[in-house]
LUMVODREN-951461 format. One line per 5 residues: number of its first residue (from 0); their letters; for each residue x, y, z of C-alpha. Coordinates in Angstrom, 1 decimal. Example, Ala and Ser with C-alpha at 12.3 -4.5 7.8 and 13.67 -1.06 7.14 Angstrom:
REM residues 2
0> as> 12.3,-4.5,7.8 | 13.7,-1.1,7.1
REM end
This chain:
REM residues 162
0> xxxxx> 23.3,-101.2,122.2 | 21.0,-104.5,121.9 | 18.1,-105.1,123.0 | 19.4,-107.3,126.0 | 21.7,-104.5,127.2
5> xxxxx> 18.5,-101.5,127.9 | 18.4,-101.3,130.9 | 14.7,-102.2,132.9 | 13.1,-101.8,136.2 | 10.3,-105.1,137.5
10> xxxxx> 7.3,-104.3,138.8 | 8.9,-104.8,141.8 | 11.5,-102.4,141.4 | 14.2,-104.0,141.0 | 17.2,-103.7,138.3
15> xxxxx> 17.2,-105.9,135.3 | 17.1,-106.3,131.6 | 16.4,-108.6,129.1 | 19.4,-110.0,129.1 | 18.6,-112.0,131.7
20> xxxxx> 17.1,-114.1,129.0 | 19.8,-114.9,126.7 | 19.3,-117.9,125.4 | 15.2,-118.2,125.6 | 12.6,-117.6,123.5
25> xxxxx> 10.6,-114.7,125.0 | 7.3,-113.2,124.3 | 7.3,-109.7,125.2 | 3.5,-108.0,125.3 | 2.7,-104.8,126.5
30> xxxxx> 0.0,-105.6,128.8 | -3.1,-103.5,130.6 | -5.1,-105.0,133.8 | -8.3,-102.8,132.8 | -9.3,-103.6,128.6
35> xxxxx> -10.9,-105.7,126.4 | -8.1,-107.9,126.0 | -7.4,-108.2,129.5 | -8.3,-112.3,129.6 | -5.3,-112.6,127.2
40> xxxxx> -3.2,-112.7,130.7 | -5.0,-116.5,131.3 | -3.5,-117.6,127.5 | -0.2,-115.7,128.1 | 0.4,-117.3,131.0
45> xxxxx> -0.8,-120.9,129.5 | 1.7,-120.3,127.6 | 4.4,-119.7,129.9 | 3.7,-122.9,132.0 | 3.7,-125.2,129.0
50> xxxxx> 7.0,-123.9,127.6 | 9.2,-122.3,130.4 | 11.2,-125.6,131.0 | 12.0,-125.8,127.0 | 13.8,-122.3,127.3
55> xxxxx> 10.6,-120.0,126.8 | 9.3,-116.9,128.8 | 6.6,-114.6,128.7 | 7.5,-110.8,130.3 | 5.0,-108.3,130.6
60> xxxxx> 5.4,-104.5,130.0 | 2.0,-103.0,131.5 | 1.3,-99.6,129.5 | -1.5,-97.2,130.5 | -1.4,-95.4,126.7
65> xxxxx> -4.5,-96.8,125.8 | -7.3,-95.5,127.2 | -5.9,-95.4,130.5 | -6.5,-98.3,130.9 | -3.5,-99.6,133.5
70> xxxxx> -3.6,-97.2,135.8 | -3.0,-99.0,139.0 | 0.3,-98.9,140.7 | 3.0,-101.2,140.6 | 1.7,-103.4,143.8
75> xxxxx> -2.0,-102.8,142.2 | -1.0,-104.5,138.9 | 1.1,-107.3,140.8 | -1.8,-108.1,142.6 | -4.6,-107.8,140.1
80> xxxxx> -2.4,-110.2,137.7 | -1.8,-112.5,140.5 | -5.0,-113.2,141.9 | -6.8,-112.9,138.9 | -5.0,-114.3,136.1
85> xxxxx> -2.3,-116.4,138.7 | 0.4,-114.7,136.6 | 4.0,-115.9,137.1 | 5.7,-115.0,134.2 | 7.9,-111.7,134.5
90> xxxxx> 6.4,-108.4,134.5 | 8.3,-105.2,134.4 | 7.8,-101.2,135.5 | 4.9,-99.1,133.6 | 6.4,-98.0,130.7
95> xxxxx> 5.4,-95.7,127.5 | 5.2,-98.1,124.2 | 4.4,-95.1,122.0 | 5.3,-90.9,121.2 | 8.4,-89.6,122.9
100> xxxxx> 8.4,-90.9,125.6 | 8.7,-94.4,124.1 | 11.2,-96.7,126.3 | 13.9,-97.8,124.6 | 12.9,-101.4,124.4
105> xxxxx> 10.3,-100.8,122.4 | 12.1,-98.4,119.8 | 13.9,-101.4,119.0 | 11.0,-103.7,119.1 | 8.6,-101.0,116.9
110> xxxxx> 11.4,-101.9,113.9 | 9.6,-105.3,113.9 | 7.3,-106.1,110.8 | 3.8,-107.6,111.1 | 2.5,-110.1,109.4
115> xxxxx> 1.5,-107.6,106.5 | 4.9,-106.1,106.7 | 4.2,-103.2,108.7 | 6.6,-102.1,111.5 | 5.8,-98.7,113.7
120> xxxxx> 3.9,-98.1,116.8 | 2.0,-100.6,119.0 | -1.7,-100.5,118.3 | -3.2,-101.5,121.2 | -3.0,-103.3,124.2
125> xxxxx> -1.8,-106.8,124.0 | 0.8,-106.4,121.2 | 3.0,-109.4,121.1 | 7.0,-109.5,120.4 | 9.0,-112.4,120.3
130> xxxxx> 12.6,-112.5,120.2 | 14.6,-115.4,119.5 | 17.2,-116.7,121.9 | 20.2,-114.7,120.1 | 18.1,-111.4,120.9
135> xxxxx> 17.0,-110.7,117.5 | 13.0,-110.1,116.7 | 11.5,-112.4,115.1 | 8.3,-112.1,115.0 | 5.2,-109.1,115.7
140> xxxxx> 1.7,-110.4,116.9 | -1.0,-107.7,116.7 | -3.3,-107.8,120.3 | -6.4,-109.2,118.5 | -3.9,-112.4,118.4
145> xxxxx> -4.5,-114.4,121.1 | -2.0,-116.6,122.6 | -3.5,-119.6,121.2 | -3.1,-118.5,117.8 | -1.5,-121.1,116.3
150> xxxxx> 0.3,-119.2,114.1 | 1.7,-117.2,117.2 | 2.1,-121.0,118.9 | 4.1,-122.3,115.4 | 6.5,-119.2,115.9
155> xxxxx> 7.0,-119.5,119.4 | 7.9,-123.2,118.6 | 10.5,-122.7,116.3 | 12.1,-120.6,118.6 | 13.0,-123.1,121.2
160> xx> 16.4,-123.7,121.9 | 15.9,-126.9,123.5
REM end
């Protein structure tokens, strides 16, 4: 099984997967309403605006692992991201990135390497994936990365299909 045939839930409940992205770059970060890193959301979704019509998408996994720090419900963390951040981009059902209750997405997104060469769990909050339009990871952002990065911006980039 691939990564675009796991099955997922949206925030919102409804069925899906990531294979209703074939074909696009995506970003996929495991996000939390209630950290440090929080203000990434504004970058993230910066980032989604300025490439979404060029194949592109942001999707966000909110993850309460570290430090509790998305606790909120579903309709809590739609709203939070929406009136503060004015998220659009994608977000799916609280998941676990990490132990063994690890979703299935991410055991195949964990395999990834870093930029040091180091695969295994997410650190952090704000851990960034992106996966190339054929569904194959490319690329492993740590959370202190911002979505400016260029270096995260030069990947993303060369992942456009159009």
């Amino acid at each position: 099984m691939g990564i675009y045939d796991i099955p997922l839930q949206t925030l919102a409940g409804e069925s899906g997967s990531l294979g209703d992205f074939a074909g696009k770059a995506v970003l996929v970060v495991n996000v939390a309403s209630k950290c440090g890193l929080t203000p990434q959301y504004a970058g993230l979704e910066r980032l989604h605006e300025q490439y979404a019509d060029r194949g592109f998408s942001v999707v966000g996994f909110p993850c309460n692992q570290f430090g509790g720090q998305e606790p909120g419900s579903a309709e809590e963390i739609q709203e939070f991201c929406s009136a503060t951040y004015g998220v659009t981009f994608p977000m799916f059902a609280k998941i676990d990135v990490n132990g063994s209750g690890r979703h299935p997405v991410y055991a195949e997104l964990v395999t990834a390497t870093d930029a040091d060469g180091e695969a295994g769990d997410v650190q952090w909050n704000f851990e960034k994936f992106l996966i190339a339009p054929d569904g194959q990871v490319v690329g492993r952002f740590r959370p202190r990365v911002t979505p400016e990065d260029d270096t995260l911006v030069a990947a993303i980039e060369k992942q456009l299909p159009r």
